[in-house]
PDB file of the backbone (N, CA, C, O) and the ligand in Angstrom, with CONECT records:
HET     ZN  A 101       1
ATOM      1  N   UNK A   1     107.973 -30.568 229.920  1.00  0.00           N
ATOM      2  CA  UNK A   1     108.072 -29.160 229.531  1.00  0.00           C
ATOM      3  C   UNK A   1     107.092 -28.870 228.406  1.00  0.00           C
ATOM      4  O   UNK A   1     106.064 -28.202 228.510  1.00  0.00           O
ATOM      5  N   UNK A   2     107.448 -29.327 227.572  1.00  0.00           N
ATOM      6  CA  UNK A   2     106.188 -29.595 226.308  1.00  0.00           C
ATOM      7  C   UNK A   2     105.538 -30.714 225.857  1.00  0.00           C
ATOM      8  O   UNK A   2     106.138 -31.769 226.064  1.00  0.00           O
ATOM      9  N   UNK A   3     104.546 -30.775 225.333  1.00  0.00           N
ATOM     10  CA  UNK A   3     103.615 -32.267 225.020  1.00  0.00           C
ATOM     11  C   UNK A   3     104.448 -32.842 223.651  1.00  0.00           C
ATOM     12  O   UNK A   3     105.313 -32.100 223.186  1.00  0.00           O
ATOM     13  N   UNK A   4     104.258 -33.830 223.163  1.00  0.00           N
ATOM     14  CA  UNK A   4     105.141 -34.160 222.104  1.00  0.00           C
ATOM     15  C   UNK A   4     103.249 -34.379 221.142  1.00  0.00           C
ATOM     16  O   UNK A   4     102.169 -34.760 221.593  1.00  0.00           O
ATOM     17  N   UNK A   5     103.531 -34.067 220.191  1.00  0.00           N
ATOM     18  CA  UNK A   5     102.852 -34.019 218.673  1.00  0.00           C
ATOM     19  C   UNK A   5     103.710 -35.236 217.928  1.00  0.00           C
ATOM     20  O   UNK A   5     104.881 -35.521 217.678  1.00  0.00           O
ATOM     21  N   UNK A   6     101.968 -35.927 217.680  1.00  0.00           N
ATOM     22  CA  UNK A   6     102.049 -36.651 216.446  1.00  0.00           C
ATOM     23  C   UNK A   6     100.727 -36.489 215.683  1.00  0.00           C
ATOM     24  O   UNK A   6      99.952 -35.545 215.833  1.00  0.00           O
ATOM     25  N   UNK A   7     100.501 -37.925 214.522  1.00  0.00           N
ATOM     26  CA  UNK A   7      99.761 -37.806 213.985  1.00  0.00           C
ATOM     27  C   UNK A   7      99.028 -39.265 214.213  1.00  0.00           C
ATOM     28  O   UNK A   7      99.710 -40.088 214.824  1.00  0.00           O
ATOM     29  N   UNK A   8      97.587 -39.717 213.749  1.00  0.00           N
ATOM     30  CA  UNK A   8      97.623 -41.051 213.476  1.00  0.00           C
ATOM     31  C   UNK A   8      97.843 -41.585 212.907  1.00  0.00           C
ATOM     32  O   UNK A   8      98.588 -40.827 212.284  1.00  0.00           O
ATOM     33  N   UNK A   9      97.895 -42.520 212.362  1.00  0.00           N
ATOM     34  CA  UNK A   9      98.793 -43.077 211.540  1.00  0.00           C
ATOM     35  C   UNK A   9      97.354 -43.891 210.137  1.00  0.00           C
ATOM     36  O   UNK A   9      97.392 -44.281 208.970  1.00  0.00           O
ATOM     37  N   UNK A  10      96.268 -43.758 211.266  1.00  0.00           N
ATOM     38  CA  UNK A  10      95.333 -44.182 210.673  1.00  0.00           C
ATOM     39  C   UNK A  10      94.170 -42.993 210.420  1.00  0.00           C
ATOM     40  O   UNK A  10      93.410 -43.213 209.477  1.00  0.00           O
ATOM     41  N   UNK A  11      94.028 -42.129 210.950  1.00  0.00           N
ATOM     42  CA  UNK A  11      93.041 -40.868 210.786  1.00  0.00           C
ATOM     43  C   UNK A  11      93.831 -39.395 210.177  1.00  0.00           C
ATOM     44  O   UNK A  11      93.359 -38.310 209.837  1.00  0.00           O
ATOM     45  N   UNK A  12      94.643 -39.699 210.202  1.00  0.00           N
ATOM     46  CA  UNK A  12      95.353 -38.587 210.496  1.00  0.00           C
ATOM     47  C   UNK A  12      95.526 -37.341 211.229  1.00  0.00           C
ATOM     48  O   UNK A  12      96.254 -36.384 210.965  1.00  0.00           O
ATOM     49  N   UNK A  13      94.543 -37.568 212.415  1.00  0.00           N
ATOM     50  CA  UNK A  13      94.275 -36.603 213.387  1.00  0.00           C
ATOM     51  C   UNK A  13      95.636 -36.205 214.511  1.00  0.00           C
ATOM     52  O   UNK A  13      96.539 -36.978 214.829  1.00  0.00           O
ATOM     53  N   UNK A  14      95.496 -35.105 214.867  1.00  0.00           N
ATOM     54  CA  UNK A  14      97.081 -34.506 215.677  1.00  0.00           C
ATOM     55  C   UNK A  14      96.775 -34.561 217.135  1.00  0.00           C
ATOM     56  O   UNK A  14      96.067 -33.924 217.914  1.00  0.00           O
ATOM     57  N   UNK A  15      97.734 -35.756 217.204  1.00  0.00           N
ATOM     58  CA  UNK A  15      97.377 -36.052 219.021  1.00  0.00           C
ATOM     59  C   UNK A  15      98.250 -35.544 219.711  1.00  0.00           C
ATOM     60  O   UNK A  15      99.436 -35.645 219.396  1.00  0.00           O
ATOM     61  N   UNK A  16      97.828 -34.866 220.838  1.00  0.00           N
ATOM     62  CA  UNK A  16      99.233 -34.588 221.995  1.00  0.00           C
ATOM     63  C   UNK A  16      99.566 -35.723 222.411  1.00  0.00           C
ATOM     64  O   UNK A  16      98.852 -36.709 222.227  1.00  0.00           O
ATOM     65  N   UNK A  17     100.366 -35.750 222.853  1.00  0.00           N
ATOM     66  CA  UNK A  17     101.052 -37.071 223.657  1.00  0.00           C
ATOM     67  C   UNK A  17     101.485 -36.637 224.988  1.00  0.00           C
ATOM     68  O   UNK A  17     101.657 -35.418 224.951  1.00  0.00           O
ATOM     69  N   UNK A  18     101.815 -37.279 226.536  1.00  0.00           N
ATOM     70  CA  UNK A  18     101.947 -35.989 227.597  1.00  0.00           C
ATOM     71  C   UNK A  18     103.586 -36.391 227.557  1.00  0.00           C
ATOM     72  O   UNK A  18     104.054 -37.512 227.359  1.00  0.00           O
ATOM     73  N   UNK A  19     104.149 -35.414 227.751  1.00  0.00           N
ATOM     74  CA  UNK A  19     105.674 -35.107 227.676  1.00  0.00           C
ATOM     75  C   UNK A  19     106.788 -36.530 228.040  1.00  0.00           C
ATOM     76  O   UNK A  19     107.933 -36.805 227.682  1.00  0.00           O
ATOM     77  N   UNK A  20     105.779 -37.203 228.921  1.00  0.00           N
ATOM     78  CA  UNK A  20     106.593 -38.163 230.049  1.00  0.00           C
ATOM     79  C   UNK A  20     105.918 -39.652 228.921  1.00  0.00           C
ATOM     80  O   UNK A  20     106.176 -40.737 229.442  1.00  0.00           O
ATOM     81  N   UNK A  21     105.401 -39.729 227.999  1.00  0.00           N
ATOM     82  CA  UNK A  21     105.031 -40.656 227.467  1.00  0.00           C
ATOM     83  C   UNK A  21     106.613 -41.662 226.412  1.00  0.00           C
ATOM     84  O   UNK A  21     107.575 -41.352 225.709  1.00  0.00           O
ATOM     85  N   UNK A  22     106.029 -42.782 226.899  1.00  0.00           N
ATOM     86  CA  UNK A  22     107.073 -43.921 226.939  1.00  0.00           C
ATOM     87  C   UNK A  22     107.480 -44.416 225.724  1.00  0.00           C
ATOM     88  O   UNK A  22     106.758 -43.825 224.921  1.00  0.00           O
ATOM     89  N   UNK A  23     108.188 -45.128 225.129  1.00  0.00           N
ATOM     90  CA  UNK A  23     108.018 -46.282 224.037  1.00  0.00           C
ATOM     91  C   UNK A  23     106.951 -47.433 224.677  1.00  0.00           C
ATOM     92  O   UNK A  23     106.448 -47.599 225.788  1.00  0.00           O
ATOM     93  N   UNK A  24     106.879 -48.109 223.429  1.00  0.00           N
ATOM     94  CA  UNK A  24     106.012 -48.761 223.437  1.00  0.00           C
ATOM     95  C   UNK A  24     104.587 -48.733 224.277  1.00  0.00           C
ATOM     96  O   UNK A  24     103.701 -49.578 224.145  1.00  0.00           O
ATOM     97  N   UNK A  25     104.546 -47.689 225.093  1.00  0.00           N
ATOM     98  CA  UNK A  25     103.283 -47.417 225.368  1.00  0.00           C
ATOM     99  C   UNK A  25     101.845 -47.469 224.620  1.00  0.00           C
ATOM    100  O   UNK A  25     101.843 -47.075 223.454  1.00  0.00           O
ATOM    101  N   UNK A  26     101.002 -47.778 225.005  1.00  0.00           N
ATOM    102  CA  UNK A  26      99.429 -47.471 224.240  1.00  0.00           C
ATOM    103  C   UNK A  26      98.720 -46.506 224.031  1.00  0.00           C
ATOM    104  O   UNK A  26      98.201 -46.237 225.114  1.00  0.00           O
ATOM    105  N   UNK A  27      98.328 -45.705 223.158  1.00  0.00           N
ATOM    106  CA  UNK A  27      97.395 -44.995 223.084  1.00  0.00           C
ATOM    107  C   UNK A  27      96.538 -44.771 222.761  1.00  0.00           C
ATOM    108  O   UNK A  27      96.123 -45.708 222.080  1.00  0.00           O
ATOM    109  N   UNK A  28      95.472 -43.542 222.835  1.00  0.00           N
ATOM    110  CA  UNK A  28      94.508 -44.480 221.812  1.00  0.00           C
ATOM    111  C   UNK A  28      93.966 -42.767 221.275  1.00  0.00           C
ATOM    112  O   UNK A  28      93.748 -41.738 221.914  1.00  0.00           O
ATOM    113  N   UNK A  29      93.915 -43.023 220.174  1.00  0.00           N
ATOM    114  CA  UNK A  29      93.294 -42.002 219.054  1.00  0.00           C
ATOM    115  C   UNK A  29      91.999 -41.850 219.537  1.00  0.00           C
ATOM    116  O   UNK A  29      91.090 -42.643 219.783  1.00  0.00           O
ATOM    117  N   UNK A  30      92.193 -40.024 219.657  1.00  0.00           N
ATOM    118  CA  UNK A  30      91.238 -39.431 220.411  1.00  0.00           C
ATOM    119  C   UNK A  30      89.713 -39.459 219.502  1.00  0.00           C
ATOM    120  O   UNK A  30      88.551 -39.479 219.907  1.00  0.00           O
ATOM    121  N   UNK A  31      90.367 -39.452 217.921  1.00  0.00           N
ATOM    122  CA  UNK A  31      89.566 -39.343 217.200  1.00  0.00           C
ATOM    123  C   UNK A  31      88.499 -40.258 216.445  1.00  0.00           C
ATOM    124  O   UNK A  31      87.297 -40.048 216.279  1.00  0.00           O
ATOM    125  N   UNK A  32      89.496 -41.621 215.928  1.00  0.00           N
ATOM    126  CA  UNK A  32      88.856 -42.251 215.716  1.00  0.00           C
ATOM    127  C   UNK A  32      89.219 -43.871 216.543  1.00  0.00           C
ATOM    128  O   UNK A  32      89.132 -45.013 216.093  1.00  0.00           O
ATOM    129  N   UNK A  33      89.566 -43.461 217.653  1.00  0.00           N
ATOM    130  CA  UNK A  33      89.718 -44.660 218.674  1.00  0.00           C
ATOM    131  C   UNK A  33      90.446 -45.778 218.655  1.00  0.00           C
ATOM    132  O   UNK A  33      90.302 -46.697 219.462  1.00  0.00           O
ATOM    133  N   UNK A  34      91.528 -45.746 217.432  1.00  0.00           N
ATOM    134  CA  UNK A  34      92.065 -46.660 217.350  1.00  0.00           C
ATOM    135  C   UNK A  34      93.395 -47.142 218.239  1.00  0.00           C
ATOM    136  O   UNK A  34      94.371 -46.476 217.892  1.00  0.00           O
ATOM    137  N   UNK A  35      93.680 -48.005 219.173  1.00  0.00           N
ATOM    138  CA  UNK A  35      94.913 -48.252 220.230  1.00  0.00           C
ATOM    139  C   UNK A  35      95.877 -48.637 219.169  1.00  0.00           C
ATOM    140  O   UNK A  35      95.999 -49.636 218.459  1.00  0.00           O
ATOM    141  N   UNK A  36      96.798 -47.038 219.347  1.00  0.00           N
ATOM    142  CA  UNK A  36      98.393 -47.399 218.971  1.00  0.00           C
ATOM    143  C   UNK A  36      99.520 -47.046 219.838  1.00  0.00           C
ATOM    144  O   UNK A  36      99.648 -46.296 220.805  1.00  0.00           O
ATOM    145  N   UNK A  37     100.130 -47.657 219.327  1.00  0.00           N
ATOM    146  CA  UNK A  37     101.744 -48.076 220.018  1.00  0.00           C
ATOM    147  C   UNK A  37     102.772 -46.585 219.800  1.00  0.00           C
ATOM    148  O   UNK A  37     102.828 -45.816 218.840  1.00  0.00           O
ATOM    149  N   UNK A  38     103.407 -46.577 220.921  1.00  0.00           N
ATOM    150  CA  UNK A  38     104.549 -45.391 220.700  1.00  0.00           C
ATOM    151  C   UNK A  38     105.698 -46.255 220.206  1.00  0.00           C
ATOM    152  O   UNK A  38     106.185 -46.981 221.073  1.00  0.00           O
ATOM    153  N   UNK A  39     106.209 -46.323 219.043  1.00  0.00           N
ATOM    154  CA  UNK A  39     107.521 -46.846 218.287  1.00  0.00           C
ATOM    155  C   UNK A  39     108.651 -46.195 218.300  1.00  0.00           C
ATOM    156  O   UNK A  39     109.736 -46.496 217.804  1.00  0.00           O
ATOM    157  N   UNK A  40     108.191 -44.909 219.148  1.00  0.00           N
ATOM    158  CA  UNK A  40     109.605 -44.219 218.988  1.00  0.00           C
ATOM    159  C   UNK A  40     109.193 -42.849 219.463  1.00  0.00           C
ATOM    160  O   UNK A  40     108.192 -42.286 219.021  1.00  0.00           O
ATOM    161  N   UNK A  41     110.072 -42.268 220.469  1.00  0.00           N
ATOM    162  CA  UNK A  41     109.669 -40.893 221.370  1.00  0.00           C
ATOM    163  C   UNK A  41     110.246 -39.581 220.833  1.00  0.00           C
ATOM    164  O   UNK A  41     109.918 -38.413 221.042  1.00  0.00           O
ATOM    165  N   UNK A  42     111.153 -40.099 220.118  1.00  0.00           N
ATOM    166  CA  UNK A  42     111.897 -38.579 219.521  1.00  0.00           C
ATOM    167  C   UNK A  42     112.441 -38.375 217.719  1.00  0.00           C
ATOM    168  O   UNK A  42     113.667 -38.404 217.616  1.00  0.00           O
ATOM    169  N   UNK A  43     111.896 -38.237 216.757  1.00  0.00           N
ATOM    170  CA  UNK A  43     110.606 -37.797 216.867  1.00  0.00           C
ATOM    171  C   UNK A  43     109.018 -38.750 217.507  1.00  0.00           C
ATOM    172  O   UNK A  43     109.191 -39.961 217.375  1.00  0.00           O
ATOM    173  N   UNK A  44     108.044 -38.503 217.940  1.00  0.00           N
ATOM    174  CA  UNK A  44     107.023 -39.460 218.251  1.00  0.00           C
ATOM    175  C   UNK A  44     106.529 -39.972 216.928  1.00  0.00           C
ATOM    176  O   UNK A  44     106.051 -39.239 216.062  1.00  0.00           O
ATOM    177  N   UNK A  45     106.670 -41.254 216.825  1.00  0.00           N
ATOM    178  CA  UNK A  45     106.073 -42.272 216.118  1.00  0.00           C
ATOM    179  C   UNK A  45     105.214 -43.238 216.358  1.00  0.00           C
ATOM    180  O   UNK A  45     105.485 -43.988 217.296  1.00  0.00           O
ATOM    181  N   UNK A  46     103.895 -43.484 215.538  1.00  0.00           N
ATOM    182  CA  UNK A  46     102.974 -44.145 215.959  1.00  0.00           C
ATOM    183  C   UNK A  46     102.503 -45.507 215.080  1.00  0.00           C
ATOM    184  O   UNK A  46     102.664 -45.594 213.863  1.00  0.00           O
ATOM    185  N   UNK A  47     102.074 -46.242 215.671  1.00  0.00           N
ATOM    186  CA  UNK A  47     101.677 -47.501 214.777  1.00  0.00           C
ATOM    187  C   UNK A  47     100.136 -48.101 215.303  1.00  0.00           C
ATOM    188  O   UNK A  47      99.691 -47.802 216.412  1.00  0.00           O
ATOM    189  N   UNK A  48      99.512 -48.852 214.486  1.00  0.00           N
ATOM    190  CA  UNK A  48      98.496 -49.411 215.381  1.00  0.00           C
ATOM    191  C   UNK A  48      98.841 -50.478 216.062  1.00  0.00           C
ATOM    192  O   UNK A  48      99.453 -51.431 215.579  1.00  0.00           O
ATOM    193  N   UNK A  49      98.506 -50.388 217.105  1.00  0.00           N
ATOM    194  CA  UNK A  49      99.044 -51.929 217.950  1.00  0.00           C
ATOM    195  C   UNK A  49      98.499 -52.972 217.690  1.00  0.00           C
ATOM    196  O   UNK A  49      97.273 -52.859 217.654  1.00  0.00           O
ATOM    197  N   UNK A  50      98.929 -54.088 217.463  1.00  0.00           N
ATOM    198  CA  UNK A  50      98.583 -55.351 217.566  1.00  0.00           C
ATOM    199  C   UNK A  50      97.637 -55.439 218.176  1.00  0.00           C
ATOM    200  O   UNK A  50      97.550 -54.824 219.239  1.00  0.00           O
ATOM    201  N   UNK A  51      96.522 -56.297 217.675  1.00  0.00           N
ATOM    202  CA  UNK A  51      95.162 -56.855 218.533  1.00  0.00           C
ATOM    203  C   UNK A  51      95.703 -57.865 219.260  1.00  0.00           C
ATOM    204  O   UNK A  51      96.456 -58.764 218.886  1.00  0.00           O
ATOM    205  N   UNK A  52      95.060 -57.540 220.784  1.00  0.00           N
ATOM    206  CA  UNK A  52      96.114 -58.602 222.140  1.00  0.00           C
ATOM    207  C   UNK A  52      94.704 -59.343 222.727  1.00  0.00           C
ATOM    208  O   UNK A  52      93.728 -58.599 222.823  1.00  0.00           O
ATOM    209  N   UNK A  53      94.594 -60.283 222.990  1.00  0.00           N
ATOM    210  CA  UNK A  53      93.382 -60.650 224.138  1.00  0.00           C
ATOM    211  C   UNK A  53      94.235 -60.070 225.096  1.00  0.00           C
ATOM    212  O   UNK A  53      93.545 -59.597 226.000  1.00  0.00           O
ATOM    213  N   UNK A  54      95.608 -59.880 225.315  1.00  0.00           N
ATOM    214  CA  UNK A  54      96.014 -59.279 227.440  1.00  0.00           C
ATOM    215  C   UNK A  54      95.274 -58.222 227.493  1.00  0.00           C
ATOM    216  O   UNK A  54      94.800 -57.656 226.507  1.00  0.00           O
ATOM    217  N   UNK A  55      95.149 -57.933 228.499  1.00  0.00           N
ATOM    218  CA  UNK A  55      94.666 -56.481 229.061  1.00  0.00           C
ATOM    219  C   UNK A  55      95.890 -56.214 229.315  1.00  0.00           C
ATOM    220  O   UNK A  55      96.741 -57.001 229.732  1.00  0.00           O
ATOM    221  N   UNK A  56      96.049 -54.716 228.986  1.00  0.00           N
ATOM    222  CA  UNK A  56      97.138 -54.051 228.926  1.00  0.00           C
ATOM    223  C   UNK A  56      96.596 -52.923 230.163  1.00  0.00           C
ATOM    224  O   UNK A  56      97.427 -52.303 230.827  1.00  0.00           O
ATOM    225  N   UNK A  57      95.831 -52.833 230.272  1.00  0.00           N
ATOM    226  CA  UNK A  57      94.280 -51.373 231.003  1.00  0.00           C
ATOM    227  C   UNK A  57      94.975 -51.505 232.996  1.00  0.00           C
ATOM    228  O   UNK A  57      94.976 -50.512 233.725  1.00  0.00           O
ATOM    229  N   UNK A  58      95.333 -52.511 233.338  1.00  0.00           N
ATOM    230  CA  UNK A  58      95.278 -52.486 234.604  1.00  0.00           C
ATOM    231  C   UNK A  58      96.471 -52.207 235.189  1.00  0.00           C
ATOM    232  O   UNK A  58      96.560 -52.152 236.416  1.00  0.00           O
TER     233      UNK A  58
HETATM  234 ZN    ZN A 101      92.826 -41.755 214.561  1.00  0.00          ZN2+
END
């Protein structure tokens, strides 16, 4: 119905998030590119994720 709003946690730039977005999902800062983690959907909370060698992408 609506996009959920956050912030980065590292830029402080205001990302949409799309409505159906998960915990622990990945994202990645539109702004300054950094892949973070959804910690929490209501309110949306963000963290930087852990550096992984997995590919998370496929
Ligand atoms: Zn950022």
């Amino acid at each position: 119905m609506s996009n959920k709003k956050s912030e980065c946690p590292i830029c402080d730039a205001e990302l949409i998030l799309a409505d159906d977005t998960l915990q622990s999902e990945l994202v990645e800062c539109s702004d300054c590119g950094t892949e973070l983690e959804v910690v929490s959907t209501s309110p949306v909370e963000l963290q930087e994720a852990p550096q992984t060698e997995e590919d998370w992408g496929e």
